[in-house]
C-alpha positions in Angstrom: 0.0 0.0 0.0 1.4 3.3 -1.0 2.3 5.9 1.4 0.6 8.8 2.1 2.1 12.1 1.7 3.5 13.9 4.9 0.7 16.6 5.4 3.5 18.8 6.8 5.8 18.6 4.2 2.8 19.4 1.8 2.1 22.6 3.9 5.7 24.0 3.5 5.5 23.5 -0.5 2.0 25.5 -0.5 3.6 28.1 1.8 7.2 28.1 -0.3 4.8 28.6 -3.4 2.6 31.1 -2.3 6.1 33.2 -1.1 7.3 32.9 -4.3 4.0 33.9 -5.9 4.4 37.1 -3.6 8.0 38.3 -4.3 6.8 37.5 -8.6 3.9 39.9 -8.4 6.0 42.7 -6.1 8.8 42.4 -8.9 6.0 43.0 -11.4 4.5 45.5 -10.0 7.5 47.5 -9.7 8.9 46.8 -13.2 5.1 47.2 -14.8 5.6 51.0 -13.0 9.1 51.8 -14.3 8.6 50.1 -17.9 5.0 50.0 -18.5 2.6 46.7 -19.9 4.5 46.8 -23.7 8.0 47.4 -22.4 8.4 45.2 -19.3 9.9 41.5 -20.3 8.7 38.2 -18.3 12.9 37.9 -18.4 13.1 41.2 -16.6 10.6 40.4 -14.0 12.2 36.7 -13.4 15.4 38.7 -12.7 14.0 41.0 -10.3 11.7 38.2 -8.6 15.4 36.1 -8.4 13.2 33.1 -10.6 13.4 31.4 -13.5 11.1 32.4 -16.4 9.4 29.2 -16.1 9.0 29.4 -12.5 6.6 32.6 -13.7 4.8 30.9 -16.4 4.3 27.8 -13.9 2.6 30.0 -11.0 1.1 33.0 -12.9 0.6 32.2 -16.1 1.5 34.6 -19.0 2.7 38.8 -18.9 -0.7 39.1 -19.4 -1.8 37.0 -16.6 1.0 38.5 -14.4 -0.5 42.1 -14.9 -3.9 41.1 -14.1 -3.3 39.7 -10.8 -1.0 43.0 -10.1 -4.1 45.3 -10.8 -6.1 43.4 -9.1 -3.3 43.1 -5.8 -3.6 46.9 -5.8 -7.4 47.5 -6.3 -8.6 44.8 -3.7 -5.9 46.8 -1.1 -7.6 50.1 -1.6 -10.7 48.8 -1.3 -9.5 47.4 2.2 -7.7 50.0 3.3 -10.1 52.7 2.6 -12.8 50.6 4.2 -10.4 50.2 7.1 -8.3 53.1 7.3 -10.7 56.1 5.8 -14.2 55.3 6.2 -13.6 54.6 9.6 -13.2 58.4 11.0 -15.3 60.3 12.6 -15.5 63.2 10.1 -15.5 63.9 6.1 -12.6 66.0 6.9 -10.5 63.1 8.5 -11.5 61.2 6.2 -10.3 63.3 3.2 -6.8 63.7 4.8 -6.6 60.0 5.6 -7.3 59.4 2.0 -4.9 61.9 0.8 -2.0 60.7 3.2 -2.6 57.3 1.9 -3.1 58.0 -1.9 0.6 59.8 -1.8 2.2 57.9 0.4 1.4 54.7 -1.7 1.2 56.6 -4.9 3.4 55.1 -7.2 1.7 51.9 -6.2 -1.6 53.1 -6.7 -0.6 54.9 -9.9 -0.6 51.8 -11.9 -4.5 50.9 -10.9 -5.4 54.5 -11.4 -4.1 55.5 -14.6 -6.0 53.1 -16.5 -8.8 55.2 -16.1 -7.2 58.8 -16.1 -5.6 58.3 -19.6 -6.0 54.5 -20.9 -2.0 55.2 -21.7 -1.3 52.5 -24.2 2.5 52.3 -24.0 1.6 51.7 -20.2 -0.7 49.0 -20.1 -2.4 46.7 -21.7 -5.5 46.5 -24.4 -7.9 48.6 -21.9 -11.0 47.0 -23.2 -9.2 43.2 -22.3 -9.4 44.4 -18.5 -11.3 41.7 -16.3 -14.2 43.1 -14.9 -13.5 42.9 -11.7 -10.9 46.0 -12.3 -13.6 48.1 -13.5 -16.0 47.1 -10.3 -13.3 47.8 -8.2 -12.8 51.2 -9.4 -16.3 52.4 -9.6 -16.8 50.7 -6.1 -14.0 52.9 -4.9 -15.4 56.0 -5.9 -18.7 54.7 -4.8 -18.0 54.1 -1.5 -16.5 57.7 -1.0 -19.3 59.5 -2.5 -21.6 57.3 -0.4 -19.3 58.4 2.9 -19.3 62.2 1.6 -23.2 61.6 1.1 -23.6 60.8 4.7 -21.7 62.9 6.2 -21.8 66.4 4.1 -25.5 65.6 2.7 -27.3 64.5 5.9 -30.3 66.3 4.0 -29.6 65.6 0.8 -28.5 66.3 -2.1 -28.3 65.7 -5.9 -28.1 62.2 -6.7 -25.2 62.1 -9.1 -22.9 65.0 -6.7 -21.1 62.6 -4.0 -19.8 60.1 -6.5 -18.5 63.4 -8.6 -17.0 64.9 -5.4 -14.9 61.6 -4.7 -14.1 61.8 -8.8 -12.7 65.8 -7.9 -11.1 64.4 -5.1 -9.2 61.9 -6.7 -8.2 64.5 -10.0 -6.8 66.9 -6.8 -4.7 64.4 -5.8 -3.4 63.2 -9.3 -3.0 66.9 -10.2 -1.1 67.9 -7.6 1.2 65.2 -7.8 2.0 66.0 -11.2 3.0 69.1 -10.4 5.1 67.9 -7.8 6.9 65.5 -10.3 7.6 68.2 -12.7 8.9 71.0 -9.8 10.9 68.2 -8.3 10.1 69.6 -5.0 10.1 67.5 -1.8 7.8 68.5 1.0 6.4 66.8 4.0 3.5 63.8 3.2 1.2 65.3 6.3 1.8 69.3 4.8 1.3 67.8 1.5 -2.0 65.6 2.6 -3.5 69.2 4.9 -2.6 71.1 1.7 -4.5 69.1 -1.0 -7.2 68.6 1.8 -7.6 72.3 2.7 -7.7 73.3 -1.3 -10.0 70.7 -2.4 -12.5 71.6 0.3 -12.0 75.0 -0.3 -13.0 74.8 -4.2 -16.0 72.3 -3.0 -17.6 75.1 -1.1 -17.9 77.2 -4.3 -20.3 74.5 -5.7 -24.1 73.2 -4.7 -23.7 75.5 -1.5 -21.4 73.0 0.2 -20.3 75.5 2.5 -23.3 75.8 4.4 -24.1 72.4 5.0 -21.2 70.7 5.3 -19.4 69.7 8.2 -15.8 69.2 6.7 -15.4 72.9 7.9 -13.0 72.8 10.6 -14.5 72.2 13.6 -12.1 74.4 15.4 -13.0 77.2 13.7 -16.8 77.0 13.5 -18.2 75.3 16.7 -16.9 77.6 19.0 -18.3 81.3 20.1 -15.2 83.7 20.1 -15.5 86.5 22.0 -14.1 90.3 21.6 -14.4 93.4 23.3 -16.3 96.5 21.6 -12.9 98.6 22.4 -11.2 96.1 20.2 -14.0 95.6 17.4 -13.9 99.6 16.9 -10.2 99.8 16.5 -9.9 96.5 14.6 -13.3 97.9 12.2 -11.3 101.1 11.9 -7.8 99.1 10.9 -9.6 97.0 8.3 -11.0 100.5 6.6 -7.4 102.1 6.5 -5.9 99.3 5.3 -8.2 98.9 2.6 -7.9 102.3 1.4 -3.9 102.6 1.5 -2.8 98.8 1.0 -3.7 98.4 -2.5 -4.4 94.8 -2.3 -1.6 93.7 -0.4 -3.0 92.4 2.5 -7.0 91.7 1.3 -7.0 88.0 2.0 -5.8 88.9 5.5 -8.6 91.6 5.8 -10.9 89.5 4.4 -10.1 86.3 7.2 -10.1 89.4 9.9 -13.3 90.7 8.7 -14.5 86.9 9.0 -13.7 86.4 12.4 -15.2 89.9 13.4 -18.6 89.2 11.9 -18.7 85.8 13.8 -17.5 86.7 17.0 -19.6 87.5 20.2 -18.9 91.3 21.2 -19.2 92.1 24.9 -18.3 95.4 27.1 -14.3 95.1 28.1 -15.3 94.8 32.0 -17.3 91.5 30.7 -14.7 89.7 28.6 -14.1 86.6 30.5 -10.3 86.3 32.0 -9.1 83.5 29.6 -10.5 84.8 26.0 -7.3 86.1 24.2 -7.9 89.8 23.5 -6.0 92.4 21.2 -2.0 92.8 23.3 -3.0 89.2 25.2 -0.1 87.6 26.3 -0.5 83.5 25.5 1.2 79.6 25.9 0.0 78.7 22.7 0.6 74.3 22.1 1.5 73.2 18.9 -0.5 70.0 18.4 1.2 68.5 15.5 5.0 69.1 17.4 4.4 69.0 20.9 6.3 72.4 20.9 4.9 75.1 23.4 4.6 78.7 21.8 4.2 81.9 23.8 3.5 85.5 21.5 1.2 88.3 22.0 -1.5 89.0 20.0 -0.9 93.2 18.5 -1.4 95.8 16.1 0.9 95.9 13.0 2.4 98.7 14.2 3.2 96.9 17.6 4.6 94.0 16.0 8.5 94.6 16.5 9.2 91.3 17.8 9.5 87.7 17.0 6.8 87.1 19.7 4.9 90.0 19.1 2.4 88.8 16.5 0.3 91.2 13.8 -3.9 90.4 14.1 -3.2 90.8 10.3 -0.7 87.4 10.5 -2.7 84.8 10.0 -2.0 83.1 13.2 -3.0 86.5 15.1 -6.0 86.3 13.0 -6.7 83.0 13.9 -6.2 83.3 17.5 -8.3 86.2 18.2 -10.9 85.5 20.5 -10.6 82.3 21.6 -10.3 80.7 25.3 -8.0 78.8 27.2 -8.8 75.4 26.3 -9.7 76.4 22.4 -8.3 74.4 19.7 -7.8 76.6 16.6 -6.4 75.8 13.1 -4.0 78.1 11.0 -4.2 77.5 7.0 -0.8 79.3 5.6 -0.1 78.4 1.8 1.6 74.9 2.2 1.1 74.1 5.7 -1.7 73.8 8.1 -0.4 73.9 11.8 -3.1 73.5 14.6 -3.1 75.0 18.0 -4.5 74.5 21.5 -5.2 78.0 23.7 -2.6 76.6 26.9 -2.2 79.5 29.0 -3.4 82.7 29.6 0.0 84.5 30.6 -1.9 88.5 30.5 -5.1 89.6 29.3 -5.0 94.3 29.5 -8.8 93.4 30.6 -8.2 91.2 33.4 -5.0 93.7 34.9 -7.8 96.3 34.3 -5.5 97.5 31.7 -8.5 99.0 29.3 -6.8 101.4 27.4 -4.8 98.9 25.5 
């Protein structure tokens, strides 16, 4: 009677295989990247995989076959890992950065799923009408699945039918933009600057469509669910600095007027003997926390004219725009061109109002 094969011994060949059928479609994928479909070689990718051809043909089956399952490794990954790394937040704006991180971090990777249905590049893949289904599904569930997320939570009342899945569309042409630019400058720049960047323009082009800005919650919560507070002394003179600077700046400073005027028109104005002790006020001395570093931050909040000092900050600066108002406690956000840096209110070092200082 015949022995039976070692069931052990059987499990190491299955796991040996299944390695080797890793390290092939990781070799593929990163040749199919550098080379494209037309130019990569089954020879090239046995080198880089440290096979044989055959060893290729045996496992995968032909170039063909290789690419397929290389597609399909990257779509079924995003699908995963925006189910369990994106979805999963608590906010839209989360979210989007989580998405964003993720798309550039991996975005090579990606790339090769992606451009199939940016450009249909034919030097880069192959016949785009021989694609197995399954690589269309998994695209169209992608963007799917993020309009239906964007539905929920920037629609709760909702909204037209076709406008989620086209936001996660925008979304992804953002992302694929921006990194082309990024190729061609040969600039590097931090992934979470990047990621707050693309997240901050994106939702800031949003707004400008279907009245997104006035449902949706991917408006920093720091900056809208909080009541600032400012003293009428400090409204009149602030009123009476946006005026001047509007007549005599010529433009130079109108996005910081506007964001001033902003935060004026939204804050809660009480008499000076009323301002509670920990609202930063105009010449408030403050520990400011940097949230992203750790790093503790301590600047007064002054006039232009005042501002002769590294920690003396300009209520025309964006940061002493953003700051304006808020309590000990407050977590504020400050957008700057490439960066997005977000602060906690630590310490009130001196308020004029509290010292009974009220002519300052």
């Amino acid at each position: 009677m015949p022995s039976l094969p070692n069931p052990p011994s059987l499990s190491r060949k299955r796991k040996v295989r299944e390695q080797t059928r890793e390290e092939i479609l990781q070799a593929a994928g990163r040749i199919f990247r550098a080379k494209g479909f037309h130019s990569a070689t089954a020879e090239e990718i046995a080198r880089e995989a440290g096979v044989e051809v055959g060893t290729i043909y045996n496992i995968i089956g032909s170039k063909e076959q290789l690419y397929f399952q290389v597609i399909l490794g990257i779509a079924r990954d995003l699908l995963k890992r925006l189910d369990e790394d994106v979805l999963t937040q608590e906010s839209a704006e989360e979210a989007i950065e989580r998405l964003i991180h993720l798309r550039i971090a991996e975005y090579e990777r990606y790339q090769l799923f992606f451009h199939l249905f940016y450009n249909r590049f034919p030097a880069q893949s192959r016949d785009f009408n021989q694609l197995p289904q399954e690589v269309f599904d998994s695209y169209y569930n992608y963007l799917t699945r993020l309009g239906e997320f964007f539905q929920r939570a920037i629609f709760p009342e909702g909204s037209p039918e076709y406008y989620p899945f086209y936001l996660a569309l925008s979304l992804e042409g953002f992302i694929h933009a921006f990194m082309g630019l990024e190729a061609y400058t040969e600039q590097t720049r931090p992934l979470a600057r990047i990621s707050r960047f693309i997240k901050r323009m994106w939702i800031e082009s949003m707004q400008l469509k279907e009245g997104m800005d006035k449902k949706s919650p991917v408006i920093s919560k720091d900056a809208g669910s909080r009541q600032i507070h400012i003293t009428r002394y400090d409204l009149a003179r602030l009123t009476d600095l946006i005026l001047v600077y509007r007549s005599f700046s010529q433009g130079y400073s109108d996005q910081h007027l506007k964001n001033l005027a902003k935060e004026l028109n939204r804050a809660k104005v009480v008499p000076s003997r009323a301002i509670p002790p920990d609202v930063i006020t105009m010449n408030s001395r403050v520990c400011l926390l940097d949230l992203d570093t750790g790093e503790r931050l301590i600047v007064s909040v002054v006039f232009p004219a005042d501002a002769t000092r590294p920690d003396q900050i300009s209520v025309l600066d964006p940061l002493g725009t953003a700051m304006l108002g808020y309590r000990v406690g407050d977590n504020f956000t400050v957008n700057r061109e490439w960066e997005e840096k977000r602060y906690r209110v630590d310490e009130m070092l001196y308020q004029p109002e509290a010292a009974g200082d009220f002519h300052l």
